[in-house]
C-alpha positions as CSV (number, residue, x, y, z in Angstrom):
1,X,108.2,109.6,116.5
2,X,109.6,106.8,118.3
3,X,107.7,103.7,116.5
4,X,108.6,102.5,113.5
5,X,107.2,100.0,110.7
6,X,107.4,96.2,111.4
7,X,107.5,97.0,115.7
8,X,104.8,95.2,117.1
9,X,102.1,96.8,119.6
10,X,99.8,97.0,122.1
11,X,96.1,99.6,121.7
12,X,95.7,100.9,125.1
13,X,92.5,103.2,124.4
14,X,89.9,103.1,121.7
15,X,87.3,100.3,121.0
16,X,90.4,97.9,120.3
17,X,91.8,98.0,123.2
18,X,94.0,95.1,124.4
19,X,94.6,94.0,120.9
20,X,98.4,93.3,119.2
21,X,99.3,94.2,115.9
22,X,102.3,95.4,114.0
23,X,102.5,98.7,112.6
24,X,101.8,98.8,108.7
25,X,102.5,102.5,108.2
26,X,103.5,105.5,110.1
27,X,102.3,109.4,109.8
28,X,104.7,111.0,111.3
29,X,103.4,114.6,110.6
30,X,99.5,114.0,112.3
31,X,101.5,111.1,115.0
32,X,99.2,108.5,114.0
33,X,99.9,104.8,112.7
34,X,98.3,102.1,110.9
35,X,97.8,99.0,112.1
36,X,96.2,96.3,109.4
37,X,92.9,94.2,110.4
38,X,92.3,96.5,113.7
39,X,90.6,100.1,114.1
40,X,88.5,98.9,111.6
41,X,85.6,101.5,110.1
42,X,82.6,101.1,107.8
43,X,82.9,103.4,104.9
44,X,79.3,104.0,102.7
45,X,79.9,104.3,99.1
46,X,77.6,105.3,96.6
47,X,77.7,103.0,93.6
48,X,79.6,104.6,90.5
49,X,79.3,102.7,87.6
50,X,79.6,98.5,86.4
51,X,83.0,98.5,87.8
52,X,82.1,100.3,91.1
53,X,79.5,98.9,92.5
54,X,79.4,100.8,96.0
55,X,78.1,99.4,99.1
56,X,79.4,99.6,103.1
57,X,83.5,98.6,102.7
58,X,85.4,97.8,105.6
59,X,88.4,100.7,106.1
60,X,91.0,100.5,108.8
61,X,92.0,104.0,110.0
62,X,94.9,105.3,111.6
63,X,95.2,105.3,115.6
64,X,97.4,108.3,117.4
65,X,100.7,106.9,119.1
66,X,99.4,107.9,122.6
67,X,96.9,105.2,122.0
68,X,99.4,102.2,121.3
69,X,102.4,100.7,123.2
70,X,105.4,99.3,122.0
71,X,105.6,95.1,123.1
72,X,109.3,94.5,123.4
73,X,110.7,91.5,121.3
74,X,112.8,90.4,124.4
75,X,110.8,90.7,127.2
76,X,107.3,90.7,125.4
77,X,106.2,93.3,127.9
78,X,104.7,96.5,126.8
79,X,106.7,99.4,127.6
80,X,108.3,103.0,126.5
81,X,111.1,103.7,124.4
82,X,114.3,104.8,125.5
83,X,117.6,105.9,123.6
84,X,121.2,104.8,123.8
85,X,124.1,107.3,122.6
86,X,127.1,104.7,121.2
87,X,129.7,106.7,119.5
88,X,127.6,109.1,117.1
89,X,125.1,105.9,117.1
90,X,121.7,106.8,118.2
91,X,119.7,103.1,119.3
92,X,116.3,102.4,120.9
93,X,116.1,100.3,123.9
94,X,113.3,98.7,126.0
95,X,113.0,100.8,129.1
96,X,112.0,98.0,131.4
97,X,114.9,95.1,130.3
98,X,117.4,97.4,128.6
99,X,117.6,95.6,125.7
100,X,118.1,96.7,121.9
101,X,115.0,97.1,119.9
């Protein structure tokens, strides 16, 4: 997976669409990430006991990397990531200003 935690992004599909966040938590195994306060749900719980009350929560949920894009911290354009081979050194760049990530 190419993103990582802490890069910030850009949803390009979905109900959020347009809207910047930065990653929170990645998945790498289903490709999905988290982003905090967007992709927001409504989860129904039934009420449990005193300390549970229940009731509708709010629950963000995960978003597949095809539908987000990385913003670079240079250029502040959204683009794709590319790698940079430096002596047994493996770095992402920004595929539109060639600049580290």
């Amino acid at each position: 997976m190419k993103l990582k935690k802490g890069d910030e992004v850009i949803i390009t599909a979905g109900k959020d669409k347009g809207k910047r966040g930065k990653i929170d938590r990645t998945y790498p195994k289903k490709e999905t990430v988290l982003l905090p306060g967007l992709n927001i749900y409504k989860r129904h719980l039934k009420r449990r006991d005193e300390k549970n009350p229940g009731g509708i929560i709010p629950l963000p949920r995960p978003l597949p990397v095809a539908n987000v894009a990385l913003i670079c911290p240079k250029c502040g354009k959204q683009t794709r990531v590319g790698y940079k081979i430096d002596k047994n050194k493996k770095s992402r760049i920004c595929r539109k200003c060639h600049s580290a990530i």
